[in-house]
C-alpha positions in Angstrom: -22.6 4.1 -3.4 -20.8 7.6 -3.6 -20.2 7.9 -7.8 -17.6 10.8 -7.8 -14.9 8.3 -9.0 -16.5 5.2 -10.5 -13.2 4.4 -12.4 -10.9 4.7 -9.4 -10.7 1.4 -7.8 -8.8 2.6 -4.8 -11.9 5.1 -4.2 -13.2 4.8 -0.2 -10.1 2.5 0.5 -7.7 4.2 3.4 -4.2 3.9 2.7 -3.8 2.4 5.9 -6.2 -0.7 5.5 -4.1 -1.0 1.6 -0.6 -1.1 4.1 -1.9 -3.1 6.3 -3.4 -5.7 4.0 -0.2 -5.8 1.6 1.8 -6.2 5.3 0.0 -9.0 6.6 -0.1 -10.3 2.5 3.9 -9.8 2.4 5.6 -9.2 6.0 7.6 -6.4 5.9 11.0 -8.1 4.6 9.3 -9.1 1.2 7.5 -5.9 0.9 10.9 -3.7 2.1 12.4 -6.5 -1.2 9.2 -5.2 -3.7 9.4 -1.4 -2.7 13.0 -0.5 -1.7 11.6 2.2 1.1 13.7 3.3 4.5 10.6 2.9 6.3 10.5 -0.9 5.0 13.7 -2.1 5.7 14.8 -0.4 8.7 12.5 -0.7 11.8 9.5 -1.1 10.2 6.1 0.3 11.7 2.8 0.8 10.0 3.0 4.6 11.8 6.3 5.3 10.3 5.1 4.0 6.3 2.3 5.6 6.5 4.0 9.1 7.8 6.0 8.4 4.9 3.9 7.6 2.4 1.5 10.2 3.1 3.9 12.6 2.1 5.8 10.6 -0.8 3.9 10.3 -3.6 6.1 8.1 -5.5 6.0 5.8 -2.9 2.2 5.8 -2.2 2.0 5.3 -5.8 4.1 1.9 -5.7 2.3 0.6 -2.4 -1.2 1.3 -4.0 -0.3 -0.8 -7.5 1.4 -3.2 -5.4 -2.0 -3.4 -3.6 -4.4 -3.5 -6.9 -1.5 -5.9 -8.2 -2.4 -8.1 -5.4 -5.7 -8.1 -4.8 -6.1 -8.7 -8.5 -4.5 -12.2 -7.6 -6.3 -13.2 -4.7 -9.8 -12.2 -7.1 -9.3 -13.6 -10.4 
C-alpha cells in the first residue's frame, strides 16, 4: 500500500466511485435534500455532478464528508 497519505481516508478512492456509492446509498432526491447542488435537483446525471464537482470545491468537499459520514455508518 502507497503511504503518501496514511491519514487521508479518501486516499486511492475516485470521486466517481464516492458519487456513485452515496447515489445508489441516497437516490438523487435525498442527496439533492443533503447537499442543495443544481446538478442534484435538476436533471441529475452522475456526468453532470461530477463535471461539477470537479471544479467546485465546496461541493466536492460536502459529497466527500457526506461519503466518510456514511460509510462510517454502514462500518461501525
Amino acid at each position: 500500500m502507497n503511504n503518501e497519505q496514511p491519514n487521508n481516508p479518501l486516499h486511492g478512492i475516485k470521486l466517481a466511485d464516492i458519487l456513485e456509492y452515496i447515489v445508489e446509498y441516497y437516490g438523487w432526491e435525498t442527496l439533492g435534500e443533503k447537499i442543495k447542488i443544481n446538478s442534484f435537483n435538476s436533471n441529475p446525471s452522475i456526468k453532470s455532478s461530477l463535471t461539477f464537482l470537479r471544479k467546485t470545491p465546496w461541493a466536492r468537499e460536502k459529497v466527500e464528508q457526506l461519503y466518510l459520514k456514511t460509510k462510517s455508518k454502514q462500518n461501525p
